[in-house]
N, C-alpha and C positions, 0 to 999 in steps of 0.2 A: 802658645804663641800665635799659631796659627786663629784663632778665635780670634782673640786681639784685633786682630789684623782686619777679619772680619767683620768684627763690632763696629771698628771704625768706618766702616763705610754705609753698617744697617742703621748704627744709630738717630744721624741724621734724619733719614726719613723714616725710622719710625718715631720722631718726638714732632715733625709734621701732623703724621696722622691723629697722634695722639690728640695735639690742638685741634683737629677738625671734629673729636667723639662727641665733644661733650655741647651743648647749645645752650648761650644762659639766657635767663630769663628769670620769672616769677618762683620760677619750683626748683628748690636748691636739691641738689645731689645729695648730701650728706643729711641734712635734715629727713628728706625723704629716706634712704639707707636706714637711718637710724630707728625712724618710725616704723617702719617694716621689720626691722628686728626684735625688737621690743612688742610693737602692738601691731603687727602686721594681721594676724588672727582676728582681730577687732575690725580692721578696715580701714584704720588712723589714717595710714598713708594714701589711700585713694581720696579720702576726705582732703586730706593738706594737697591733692594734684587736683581739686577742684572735682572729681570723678565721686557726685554725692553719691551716684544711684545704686553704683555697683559699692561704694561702701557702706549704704544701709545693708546690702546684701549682705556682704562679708560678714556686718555686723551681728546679723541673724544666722549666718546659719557657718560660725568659724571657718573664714574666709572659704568657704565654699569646702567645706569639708578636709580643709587643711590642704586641698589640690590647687585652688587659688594662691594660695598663699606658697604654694611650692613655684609655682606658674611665676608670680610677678618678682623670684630671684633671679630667674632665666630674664626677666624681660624690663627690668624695673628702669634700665635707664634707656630705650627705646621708648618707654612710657614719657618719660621724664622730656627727652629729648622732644616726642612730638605734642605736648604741652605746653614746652617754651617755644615751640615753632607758632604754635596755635596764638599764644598771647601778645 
């Protein structure tokens, strides 16, 4: 009960913050997620954020030895975010 009680008063600002995570623009979230899971190893999704250079990289040498590719999980929508800032 006590939770409850508390929910009600976090939930509000955290569905605030939630609207301020995400920045739209050119480079969809989900598309992008998707791409990265499937062909993240490939580069796909650096390609579809417009980032050619680093996804010929990727391309050559599997996403940077698989470390890349572990890297843009941690960071994939700070990528994304400052991409649709950029555009």
């Amino acid at each position: 009960f006590i939770g409850w009680i508390i929910d009600l008063f976090l939930i509000p600002s955290m569905d605030r913050d939630a609207d301020q995570k995400y920045t739209a623009g050119s480079v969809d979230y989900t598309v992008c997620w998707i791409l990265l899971t499937f062909l993240g190893v490939f580069g796909i999704h650096r390609f579809y954020m417009g980032k050619w250079l680093t996804g010929l990289i990727y391309l050559l040498t599997g996403g940077l030895f698989l470390l890349g590719y572990l890297y843009d999980y941690w960071t994939l929508n700070g990528q994304i975010d400052e991409v649709n800032r950029q555009a």
